[in-house]
C-alpha positions as CSV (number, residue, x, y, z in Angstrom):
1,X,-81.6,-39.6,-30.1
2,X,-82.2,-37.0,-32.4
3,X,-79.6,-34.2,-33.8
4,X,-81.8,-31.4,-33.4
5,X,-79.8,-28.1,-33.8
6,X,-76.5,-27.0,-35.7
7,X,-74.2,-24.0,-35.4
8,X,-71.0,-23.5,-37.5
9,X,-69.0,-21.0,-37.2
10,X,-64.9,-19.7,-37.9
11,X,-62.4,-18.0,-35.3
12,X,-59.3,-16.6,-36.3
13,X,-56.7,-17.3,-33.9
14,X,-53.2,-15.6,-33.9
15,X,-50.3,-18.0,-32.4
16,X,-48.2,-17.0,-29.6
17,X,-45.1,-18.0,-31.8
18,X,-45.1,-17.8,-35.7
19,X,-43.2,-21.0,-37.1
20,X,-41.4,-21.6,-40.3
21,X,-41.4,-25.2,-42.2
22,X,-40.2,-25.9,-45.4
23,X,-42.8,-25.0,-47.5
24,X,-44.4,-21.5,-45.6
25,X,-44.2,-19.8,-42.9
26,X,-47.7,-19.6,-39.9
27,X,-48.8,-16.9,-38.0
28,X,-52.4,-17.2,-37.4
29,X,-55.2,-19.8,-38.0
30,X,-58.6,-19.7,-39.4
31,X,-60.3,-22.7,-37.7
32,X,-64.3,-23.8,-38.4
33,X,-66.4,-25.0,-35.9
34,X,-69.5,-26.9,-35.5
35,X,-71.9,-27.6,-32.5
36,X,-74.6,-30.3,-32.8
37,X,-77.6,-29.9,-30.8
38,X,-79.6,-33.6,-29.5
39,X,-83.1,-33.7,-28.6
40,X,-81.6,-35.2,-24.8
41,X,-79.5,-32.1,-24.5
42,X,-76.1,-33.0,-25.3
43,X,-73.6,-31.1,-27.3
44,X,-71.1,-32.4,-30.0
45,X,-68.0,-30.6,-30.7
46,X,-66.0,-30.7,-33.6
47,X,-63.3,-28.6,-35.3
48,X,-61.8,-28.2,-39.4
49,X,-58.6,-26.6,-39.5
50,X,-57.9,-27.0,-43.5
51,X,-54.6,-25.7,-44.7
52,X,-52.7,-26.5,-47.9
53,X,-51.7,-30.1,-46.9
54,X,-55.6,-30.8,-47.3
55,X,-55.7,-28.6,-50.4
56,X,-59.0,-26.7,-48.9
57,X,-60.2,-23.0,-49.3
58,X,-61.1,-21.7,-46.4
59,X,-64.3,-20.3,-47.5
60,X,-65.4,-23.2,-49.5
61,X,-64.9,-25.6,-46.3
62,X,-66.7,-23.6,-44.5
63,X,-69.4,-23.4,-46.8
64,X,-69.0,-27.4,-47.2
65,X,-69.0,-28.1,-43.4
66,X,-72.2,-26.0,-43.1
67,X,-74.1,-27.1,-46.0
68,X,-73.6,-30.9,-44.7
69,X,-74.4,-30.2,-41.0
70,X,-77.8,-28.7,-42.1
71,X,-78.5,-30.7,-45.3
72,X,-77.1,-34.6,-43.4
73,X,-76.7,-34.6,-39.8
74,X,-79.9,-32.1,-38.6
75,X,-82.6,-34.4,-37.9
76,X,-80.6,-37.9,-38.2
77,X,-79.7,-40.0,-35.0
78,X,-76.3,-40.3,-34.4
79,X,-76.6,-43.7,-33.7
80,X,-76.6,-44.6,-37.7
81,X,-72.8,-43.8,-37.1
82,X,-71.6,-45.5,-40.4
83,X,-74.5,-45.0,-42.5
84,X,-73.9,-40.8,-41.8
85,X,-69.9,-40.8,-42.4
86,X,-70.5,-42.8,-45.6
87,X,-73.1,-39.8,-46.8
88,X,-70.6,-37.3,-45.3
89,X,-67.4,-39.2,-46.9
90,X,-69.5,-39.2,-50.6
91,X,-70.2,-35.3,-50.3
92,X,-67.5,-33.4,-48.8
93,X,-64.9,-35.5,-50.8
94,X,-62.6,-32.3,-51.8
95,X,-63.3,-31.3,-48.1
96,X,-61.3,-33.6,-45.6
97,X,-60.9,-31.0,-43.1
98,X,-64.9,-30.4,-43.1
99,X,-65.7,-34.1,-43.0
100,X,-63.6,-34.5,-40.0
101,X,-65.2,-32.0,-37.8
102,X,-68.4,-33.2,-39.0
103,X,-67.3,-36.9,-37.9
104,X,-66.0,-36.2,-35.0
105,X,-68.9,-34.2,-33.9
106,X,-71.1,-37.1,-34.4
107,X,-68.7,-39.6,-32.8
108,X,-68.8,-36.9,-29.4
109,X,-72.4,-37.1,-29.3
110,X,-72.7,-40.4,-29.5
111,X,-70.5,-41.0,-26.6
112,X,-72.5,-38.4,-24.7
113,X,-75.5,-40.3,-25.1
114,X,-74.0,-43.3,-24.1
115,X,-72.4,-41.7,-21.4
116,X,-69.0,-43.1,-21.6
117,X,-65.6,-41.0,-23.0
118,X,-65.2,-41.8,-26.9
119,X,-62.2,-44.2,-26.7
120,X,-64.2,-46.3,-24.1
121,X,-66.6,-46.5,-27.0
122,X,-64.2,-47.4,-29.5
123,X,-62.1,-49.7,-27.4
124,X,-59.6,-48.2,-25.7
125,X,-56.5,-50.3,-25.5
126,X,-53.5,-47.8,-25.5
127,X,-52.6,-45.7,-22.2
128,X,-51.1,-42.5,-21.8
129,X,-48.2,-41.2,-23.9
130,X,-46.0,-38.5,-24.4
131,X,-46.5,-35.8,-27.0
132,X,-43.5,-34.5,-29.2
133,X,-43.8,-30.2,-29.2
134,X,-42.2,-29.0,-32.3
135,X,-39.6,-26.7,-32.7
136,X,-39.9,-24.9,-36.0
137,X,-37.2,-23.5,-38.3
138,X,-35.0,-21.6,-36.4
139,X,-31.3,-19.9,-36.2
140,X,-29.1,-22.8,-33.8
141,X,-28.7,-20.1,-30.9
142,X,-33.0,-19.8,-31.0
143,X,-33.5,-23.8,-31.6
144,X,-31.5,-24.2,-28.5
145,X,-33.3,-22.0,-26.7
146,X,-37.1,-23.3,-27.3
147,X,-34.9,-26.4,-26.7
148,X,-34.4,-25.3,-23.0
149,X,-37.8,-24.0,-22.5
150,X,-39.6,-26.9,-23.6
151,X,-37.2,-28.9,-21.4
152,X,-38.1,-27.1,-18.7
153,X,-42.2,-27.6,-18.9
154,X,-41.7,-30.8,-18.7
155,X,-41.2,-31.8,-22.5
156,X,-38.9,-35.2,-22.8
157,X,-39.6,-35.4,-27.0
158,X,-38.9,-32.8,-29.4
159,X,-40.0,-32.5,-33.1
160,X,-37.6,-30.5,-35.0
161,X,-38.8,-29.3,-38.4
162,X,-36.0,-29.2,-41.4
163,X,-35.4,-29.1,-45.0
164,X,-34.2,-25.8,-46.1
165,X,-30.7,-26.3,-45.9
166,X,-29.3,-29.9,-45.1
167,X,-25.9,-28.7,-43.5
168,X,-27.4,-26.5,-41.3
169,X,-30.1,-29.0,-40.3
170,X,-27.5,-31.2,-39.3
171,X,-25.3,-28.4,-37.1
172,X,-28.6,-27.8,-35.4
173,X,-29.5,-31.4,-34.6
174,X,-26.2,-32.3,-33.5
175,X,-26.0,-29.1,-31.2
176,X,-29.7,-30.0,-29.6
177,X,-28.2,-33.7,-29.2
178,X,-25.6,-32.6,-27.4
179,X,-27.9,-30.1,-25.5
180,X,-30.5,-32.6,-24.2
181,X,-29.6,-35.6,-22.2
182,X,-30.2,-39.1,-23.5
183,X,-33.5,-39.8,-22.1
184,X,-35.0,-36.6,-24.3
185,X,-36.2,-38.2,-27.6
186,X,-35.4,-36.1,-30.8
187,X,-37.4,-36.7,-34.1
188,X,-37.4,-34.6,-37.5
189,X,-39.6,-33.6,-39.9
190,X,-38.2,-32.2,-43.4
191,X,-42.1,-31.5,-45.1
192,X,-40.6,-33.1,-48.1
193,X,-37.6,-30.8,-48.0
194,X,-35.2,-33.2,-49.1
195,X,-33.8,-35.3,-52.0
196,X,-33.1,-39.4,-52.2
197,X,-29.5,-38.4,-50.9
198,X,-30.1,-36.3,-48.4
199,X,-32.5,-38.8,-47.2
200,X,-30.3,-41.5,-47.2
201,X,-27.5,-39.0,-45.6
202,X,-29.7,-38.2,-42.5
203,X,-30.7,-41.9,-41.7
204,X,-26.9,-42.5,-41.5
205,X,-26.9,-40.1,-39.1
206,X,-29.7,-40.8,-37.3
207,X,-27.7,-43.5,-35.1
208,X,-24.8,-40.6,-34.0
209,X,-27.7,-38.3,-33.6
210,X,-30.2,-40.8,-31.4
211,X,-32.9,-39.5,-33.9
212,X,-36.2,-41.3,-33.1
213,X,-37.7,-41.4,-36.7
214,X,-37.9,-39.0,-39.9
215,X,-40.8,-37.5,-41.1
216,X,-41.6,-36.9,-44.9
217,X,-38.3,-36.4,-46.3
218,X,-39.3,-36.4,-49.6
219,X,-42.6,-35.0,-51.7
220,X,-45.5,-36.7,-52.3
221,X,-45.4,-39.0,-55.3
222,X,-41.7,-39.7,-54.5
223,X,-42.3,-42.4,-52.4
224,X,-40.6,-45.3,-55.2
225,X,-37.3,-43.3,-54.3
226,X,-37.1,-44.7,-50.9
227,X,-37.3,-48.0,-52.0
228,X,-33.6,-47.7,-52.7
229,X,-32.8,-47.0,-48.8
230,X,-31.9,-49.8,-46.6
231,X,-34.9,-51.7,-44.7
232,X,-33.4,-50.0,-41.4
233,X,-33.3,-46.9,-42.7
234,X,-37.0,-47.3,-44.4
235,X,-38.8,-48.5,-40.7
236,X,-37.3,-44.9,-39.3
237,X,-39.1,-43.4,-41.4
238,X,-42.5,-41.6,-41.2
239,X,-45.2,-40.7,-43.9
240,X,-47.3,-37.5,-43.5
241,X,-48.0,-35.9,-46.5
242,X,-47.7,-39.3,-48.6
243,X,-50.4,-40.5,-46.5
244,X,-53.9,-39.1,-46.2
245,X,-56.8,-41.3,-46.1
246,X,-56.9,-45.0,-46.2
247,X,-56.8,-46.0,-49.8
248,X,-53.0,-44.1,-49.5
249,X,-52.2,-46.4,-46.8
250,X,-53.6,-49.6,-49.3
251,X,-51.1,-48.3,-51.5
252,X,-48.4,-48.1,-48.7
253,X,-48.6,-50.9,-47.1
254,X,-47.5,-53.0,-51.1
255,X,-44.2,-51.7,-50.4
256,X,-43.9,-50.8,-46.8
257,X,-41.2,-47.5,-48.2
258,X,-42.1,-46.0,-44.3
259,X,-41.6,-47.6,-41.2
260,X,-44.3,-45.6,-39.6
261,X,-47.6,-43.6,-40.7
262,X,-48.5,-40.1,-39.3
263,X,-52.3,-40.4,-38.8
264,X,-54.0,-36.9,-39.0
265,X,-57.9,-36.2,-38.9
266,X,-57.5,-33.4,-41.2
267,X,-56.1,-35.1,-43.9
268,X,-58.3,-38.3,-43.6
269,X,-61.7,-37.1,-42.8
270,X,-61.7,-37.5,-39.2
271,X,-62.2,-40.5,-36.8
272,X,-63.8,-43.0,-39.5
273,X,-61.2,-42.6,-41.7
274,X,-58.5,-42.8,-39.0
275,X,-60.0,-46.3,-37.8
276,X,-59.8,-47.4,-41.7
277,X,-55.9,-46.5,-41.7
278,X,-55.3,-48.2,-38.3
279,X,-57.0,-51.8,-39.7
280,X,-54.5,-51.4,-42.7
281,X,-51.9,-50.7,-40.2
282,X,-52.6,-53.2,-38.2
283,X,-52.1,-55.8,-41.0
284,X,-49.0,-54.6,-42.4
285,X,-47.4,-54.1,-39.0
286,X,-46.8,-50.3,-39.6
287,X,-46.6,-48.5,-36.5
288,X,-49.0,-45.3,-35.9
289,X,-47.6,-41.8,-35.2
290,X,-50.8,-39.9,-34.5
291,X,-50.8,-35.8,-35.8
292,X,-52.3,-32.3,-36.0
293,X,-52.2,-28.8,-37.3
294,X,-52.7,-25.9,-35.4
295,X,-56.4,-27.2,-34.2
296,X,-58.4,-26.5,-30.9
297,X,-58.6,-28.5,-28.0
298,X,-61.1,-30.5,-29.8
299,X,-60.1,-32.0,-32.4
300,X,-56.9,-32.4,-30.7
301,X,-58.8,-34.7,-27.9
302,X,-60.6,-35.9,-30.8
303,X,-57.3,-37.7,-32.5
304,X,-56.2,-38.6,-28.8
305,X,-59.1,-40.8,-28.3
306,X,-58.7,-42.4,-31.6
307,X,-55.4,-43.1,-31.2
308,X,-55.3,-44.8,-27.5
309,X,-58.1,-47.3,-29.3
310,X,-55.9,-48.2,-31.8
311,X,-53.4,-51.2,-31.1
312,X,-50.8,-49.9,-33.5
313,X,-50.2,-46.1,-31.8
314,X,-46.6,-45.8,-30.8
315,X,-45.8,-41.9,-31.6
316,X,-48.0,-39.0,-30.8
317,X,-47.1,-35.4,-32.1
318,X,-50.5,-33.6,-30.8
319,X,-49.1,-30.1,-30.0
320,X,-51.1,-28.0,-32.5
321,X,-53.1,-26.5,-29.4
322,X,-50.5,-25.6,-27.2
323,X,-49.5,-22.3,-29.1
324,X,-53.0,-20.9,-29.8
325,X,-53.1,-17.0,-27.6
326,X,-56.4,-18.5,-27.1
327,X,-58.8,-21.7,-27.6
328,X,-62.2,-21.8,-28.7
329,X,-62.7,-24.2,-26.3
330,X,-61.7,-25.9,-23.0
331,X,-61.0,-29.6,-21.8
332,X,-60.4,-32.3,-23.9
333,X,-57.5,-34.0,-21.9
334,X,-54.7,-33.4,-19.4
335,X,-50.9,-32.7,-20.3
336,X,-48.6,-33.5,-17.2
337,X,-45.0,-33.8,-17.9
338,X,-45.5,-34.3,-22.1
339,X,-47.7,-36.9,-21.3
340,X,-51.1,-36.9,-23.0
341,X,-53.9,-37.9,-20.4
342,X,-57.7,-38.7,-21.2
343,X,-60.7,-37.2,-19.3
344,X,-63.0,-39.5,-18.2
345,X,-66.2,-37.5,-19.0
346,X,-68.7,-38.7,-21.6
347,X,-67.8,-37.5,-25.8
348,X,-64.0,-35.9,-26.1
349,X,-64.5,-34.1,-22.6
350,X,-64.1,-30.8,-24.4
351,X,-66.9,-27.2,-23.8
352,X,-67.0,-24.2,-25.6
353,X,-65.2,-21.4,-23.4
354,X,-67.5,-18.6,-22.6
């Protein structure tokens, strides 16, 4: 099998409801896309959605993405899996975002040709799981009410981001504890909003609120800090921006200062470098929490598959498609009830929409 022909190309998509985090706030998305063309007619999908967590410009991934679709995967098989993510891993270094949709696109393919989904081909040993949706920063009277509406499609985990202003994180969380019933799992994200105290504040909290785990509460770099928190307070919590590819996690895993990791194929370069954080994982005994930004159907399905092959998978947050006023493309999996379901067609299961 031979990758034949190459498309890349960029949609701007608006969101159907702007959020605020610590650090900005997100109206719209620029996404890149590539399409990868086999001599035995199959299509592989892939998707780069670089923001400033992955410290990409736009333009340049773009440029990157294209430049290494035409220049290393047209007219390579796909089937020299590692030996083409090494070449893609040594040239689009500065460009995770770009190496993942190339990586992914490649692992889609593959699976087409081999005619079997692509967690099937990596050894699926995880079944369906609920997603968190994430509720950004809001006033208490409207994080209550995307509360209710998430509740109401079905939703039985909720991500609620924080770190502007600790006291009112804190009204707000105990308000939406008291709003949602006790089989409703709440976890937080703070995007490195908070100090050492604050941390330490919130994990004492966690137990009154029910909170599931913490995510990021302090920058990157900051990570001896929690070494002073207590080992319980240390497993709840997560690292996202601490941890992007694996030699972060080789780092992590010396002094185990999180509990869990939040895996993202943006950060890490895509599926490859996913698999190289999950071995590490798997050896330390960190659990996985597997996460997005605002992405298409694709790559979403992409990190799903990856992440139901993976033994250490506990969390997923993998609701960066949901809010798109549209999708590039269609498929990918099935959400029924917050629970994240594979297709059982060939690749990701994902098609361009027409």
């Amino acid at each position: 099998m031979i990758i034949t022909g190459v498309d890349t190309w960029t949609d701007r998509l608006p969101l159907t409801r702007p959020y605020v985090i610590a650090t900005r706030m997100v109206s719209t998305v620029d996404l890149h896309f590539v399409r990868l063309e086999s001599d035995r007619g199959f299509f592989g999908l892939g998707c780069a959605a670089p923001t400033a967590v992955t410290a990409e410009n736009a333009e340049a991934c773009l440029g990157a993405l294209d430049a290494c679709a035409h220049d290393i995967l047209k007219g390579s098989d796909p089937r020299s899996l590692r030996a083409l993510t090494r070449r893609l891993r040594k040239e689009c270094v500065q460009y995770p975002s770009a190496m993942a949709a190339l990586d992914m696109a490649v692992y889609d393919l593959l699976a087409q040709g081999m005619g079997i989904p692509v967690a099937a081909m990596l050894g699926q040993c995880v079944k369906a799981l609920p997603t968190s949706i994430t509720i950004g920063i809001l006033p208490l009277e409207e994080t209550l009410s995307e509360a209710r509406e998430y509740l109401g499609r079905g939703f039985r985990c909720l991500k609620v981001k924080l770190g502007l202003n600790y006291e009112e994180d804190i009204e707000r969380l105990r308000a939406l504890r008291k709003l949602c019933s006790a089989d409703v799992q709440i976890r937080v994200d703070a995007n490195q909003g908070y100090t050492i105290e604050q941390a330490r504040q919130l994990a004492h909290e966690s137990h009154a609120l029910n909170l599931e785990l913490i995510e990021q509460p302090l920058g990157r770099g900051e990570e001896g800090y929690m070494l002073g928190l207590s080992r319980e307070a240390q497993k709840l919590m997560a690292a996202d921006e601490s941890l992007h590819g694996p030699e972060d996690a080789l780092k992590l895993a010396v002094n185990r200062p999180f509990g869990i990791w939040n895996i993202k194929l943006m950060k890490c370069g895509g599926i490859t470098g996913a698999l190289g954080i999950s071995d590490i994982a798997q050896l330390a005994g960190i659990d996985l929490m597997w996460g997005c930004m605002d992405e298409s159907v694709i790559s979403i399905a992409a990190a799903l598959h990856t992440a139901y092959a993976c033994p250490r998978t506990r969390y997923l947050d993998l609701d960066g498609s949901f809010d798109l006023s549209r999708d590039t493309a269609l498929g990918g999996f099935v959400l029924s009830d917050g629970y994240m379901h594979l297709l059982e067609t060939p690749g990701f299961g994902a098609k361009l929409a027409d």
